[in-house]
C-alpha positions in Angstrom: -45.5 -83.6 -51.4 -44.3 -82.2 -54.7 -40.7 -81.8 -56.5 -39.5 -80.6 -59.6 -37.3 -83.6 -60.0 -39.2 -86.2 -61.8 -37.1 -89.1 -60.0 -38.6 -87.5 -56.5 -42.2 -86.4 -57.0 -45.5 -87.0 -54.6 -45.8 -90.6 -55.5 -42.2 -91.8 -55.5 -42.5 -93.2 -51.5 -46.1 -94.7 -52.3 -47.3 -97.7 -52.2 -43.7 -99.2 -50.7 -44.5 -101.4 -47.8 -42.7 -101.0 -44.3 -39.4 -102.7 -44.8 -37.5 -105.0 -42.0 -34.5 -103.8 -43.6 -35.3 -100.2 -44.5 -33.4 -97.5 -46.1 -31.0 -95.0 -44.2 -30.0 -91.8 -44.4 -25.8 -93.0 -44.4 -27.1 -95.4 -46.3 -28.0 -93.1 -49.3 -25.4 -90.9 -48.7 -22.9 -93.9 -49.3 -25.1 -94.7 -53.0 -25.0 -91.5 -53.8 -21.0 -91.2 -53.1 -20.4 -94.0 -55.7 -22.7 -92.9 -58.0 -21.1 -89.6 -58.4 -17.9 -91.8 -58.1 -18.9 -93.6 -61.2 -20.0 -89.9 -62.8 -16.5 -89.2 -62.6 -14.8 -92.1 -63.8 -17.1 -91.7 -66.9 -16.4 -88.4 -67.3 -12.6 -88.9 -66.5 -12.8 -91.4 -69.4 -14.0 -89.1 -72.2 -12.1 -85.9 -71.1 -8.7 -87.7 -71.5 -9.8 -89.1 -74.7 -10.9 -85.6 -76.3 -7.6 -83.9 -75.0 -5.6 -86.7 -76.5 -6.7 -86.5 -79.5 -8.4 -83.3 -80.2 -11.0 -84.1 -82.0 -14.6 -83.9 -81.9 -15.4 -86.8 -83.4 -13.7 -89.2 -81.2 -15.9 -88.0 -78.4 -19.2 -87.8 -80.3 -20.1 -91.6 -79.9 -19.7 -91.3 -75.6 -21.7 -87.7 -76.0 -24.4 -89.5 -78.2 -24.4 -92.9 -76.6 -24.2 -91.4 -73.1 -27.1 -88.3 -73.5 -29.4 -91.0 -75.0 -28.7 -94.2 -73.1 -28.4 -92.0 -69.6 -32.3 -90.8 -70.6 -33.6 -94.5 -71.4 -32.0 -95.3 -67.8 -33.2 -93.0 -66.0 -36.5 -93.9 -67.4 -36.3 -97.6 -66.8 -35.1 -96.6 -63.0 -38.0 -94.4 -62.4 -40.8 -97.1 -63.8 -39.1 -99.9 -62.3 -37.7 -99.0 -58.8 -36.8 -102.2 -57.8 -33.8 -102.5 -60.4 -32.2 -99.3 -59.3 -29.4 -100.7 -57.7 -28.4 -102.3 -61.2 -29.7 -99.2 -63.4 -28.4 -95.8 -61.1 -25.0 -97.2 -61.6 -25.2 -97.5 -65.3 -27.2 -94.2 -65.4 -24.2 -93.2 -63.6 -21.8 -93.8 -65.8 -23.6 -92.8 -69.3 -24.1 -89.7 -67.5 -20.4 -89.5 -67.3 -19.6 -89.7 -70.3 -22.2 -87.1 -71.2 -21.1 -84.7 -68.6 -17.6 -85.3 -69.8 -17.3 -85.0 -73.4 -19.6 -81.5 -72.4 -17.0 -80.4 -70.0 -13.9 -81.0 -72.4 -15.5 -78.8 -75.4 -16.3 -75.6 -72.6 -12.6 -76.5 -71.7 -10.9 -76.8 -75.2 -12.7 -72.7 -75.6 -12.2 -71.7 -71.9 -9.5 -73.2 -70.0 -10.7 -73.5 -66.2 -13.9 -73.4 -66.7 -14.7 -77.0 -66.0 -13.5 -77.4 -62.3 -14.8 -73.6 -61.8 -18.2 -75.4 -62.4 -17.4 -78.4 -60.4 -16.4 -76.3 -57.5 -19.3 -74.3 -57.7 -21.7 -77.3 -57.7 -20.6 -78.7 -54.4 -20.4 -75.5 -53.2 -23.9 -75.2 -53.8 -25.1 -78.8 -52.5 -22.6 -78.0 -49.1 -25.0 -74.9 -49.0 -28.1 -75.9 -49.8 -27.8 -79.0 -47.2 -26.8 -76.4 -44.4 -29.5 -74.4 -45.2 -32.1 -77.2 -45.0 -30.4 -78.9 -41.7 -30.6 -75.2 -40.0 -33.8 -74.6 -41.3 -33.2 -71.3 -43.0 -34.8 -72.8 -45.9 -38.3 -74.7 -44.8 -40.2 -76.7 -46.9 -43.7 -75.5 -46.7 -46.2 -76.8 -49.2 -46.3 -72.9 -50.8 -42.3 -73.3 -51.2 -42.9 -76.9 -52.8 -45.6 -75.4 -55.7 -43.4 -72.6 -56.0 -40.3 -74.9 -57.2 -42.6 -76.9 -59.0 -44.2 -74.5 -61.2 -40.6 -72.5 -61.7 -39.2 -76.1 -62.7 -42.1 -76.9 -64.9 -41.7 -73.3 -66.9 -38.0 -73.8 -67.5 -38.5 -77.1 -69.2 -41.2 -76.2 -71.2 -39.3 -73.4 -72.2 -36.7 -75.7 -73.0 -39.0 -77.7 -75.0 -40.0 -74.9 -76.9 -36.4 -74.1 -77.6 -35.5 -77.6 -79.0 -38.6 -77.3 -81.4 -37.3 -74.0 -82.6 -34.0 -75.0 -83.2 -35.3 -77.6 -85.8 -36.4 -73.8 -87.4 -33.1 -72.6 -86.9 -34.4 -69.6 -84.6 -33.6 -70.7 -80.7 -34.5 -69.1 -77.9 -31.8 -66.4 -77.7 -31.3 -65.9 -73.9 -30.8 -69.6 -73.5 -27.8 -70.1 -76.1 -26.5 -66.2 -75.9 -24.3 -64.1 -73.6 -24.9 -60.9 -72.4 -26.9 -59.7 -69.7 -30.3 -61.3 -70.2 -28.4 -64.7 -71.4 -26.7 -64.6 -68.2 -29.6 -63.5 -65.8 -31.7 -66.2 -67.3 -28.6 -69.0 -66.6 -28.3 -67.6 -62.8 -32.4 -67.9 -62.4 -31.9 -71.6 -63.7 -29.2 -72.3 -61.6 -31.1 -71.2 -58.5 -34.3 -73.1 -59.4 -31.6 -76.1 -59.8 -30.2 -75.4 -56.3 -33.6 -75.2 -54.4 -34.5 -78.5 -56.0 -31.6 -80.0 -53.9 -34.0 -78.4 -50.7 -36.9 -80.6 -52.2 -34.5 -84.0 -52.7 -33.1 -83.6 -49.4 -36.9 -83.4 -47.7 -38.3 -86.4 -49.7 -35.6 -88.4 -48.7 -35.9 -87.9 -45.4 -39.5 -88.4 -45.6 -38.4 -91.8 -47.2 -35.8 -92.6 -44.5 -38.9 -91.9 -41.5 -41.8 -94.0 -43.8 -38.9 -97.1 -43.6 -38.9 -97.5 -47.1 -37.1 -100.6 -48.6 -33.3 -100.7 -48.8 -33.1 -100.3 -52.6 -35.4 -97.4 -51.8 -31.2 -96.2 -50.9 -30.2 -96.5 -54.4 -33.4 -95.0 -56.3 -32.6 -91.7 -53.5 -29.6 -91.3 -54.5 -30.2 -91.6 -58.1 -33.0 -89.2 -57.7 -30.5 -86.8 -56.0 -27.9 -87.1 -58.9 -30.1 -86.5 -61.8 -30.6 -83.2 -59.9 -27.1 -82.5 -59.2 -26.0 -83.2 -63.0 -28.8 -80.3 -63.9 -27.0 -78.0 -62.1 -23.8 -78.8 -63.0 -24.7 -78.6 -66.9 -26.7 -75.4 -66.0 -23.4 -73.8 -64.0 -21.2 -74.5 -67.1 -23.5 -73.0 -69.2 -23.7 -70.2 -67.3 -20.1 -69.7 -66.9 -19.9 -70.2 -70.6 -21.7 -67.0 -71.5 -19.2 -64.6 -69.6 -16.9 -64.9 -72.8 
């Protein structure tokens, strides 16, 4: 079993003894509601702030605090599952504030574009969780690598991109419009979207090995960190048809 997620890869459901009081699948799907009910209060929080004021700088603390503090969280959830039912929710919320302050500057230059990109992205888990209940999509080992490898490539690209940037020459098609700018957002997006294919299977596979119940908690993070990438990625792409 293999994902591009690094919350949900081959190891995540090792190791975790038979519970008497296992996870669920409603139960996840509950966590993962209030998670992305605490992403949205966070976000809430920092968009009203920005358009109050105006200003950059009153956001840049949440956008600084948030990015960084929703990495070391994420970090200390996927080392220490046990504490993900304190952690995911704070994860949550930095996250929010991230996402957010991120959303109100693409809104300040393009008004709309922010629920555009919200729309899309539960359009796109609503259709990637038909797919994979109807089995149009199946998860064979060959899809798995595939994903992988795909997911792997665009964050090493990414990588590449950041160290560039320090050299003030970034990777053009991943900052720029046009048509390779956009063609390259879309690819990203859809890599995104199939890794919601890979979350739903490793949970499932969690729910059958009767993981613990916390095991609810760390899904649902896992499922969130994804969702947030393709949010961010959406908006981006978006972004580049001005």
């Amino acid at each position: 079993m293999k994902s591009g997620n690094p919350a949900l890869k081959s190891t995540t459901f090792d190791n975790l003894a038979v519970s008497d009081n296992p996870m669920t699948l409603p139960g996840t799907i509950n966590r993962t509601a209030m998670l992305l009910a605490i992403v949205l209060i966070g976000a809430v929080w920092v968009w009203r702030l920005y358009f109050a004021t105006h200003q950059t700088e009153a956001i840049a603390p949440y956008l600084l605090v948030g990015s960084v503090g929703g990495l070391v969280m994420a970090l200390v959830t996927m080392f220490k599952k046990t504490l993900s039912p304190y952690t995911a929710p704070a994860y949550a919320l930095l996250e929010g504030f991230a996402i957010g302050g991120i959303s109100a500057l693409y809104e300040a230059r393009q008004p709309g574009i922010a629920l555009q990109a919200v729309g899309l992205t539960f359009g796109v888990l609503a259709c990637m969780l038909a797919a994979y209940r109807l089995q149009i999509i199946k998860v064979t080992e060959r899809f798995k690598l595939g994903i992988v490898a795909a997911t792997g490539g665009i964050a090493l690209l990414y990588l590449v991109d950041l160290v560039l940037m320090f050299f003030g020459h970034p990777v053009p098609m991943i900052h720029e419009g046009g048509t390779a700018g956009i063609l390259f957002s879309l690819f990203v997006v859809c890599i995104a979207a199939l890794n919601l294919v890979l979350d739903f299977d490793f949970i499932e596979k969690g729910v059958a090995q009767r993981s613990p119940k916390y095991m609810e908690w760390y899904s649902a993070f896992g499922l969130v960190v994804t969702l947030v990438w393709l949010y961010l990625e959406i908006i981006r792409m978006l972004g580049k048809r001005r």
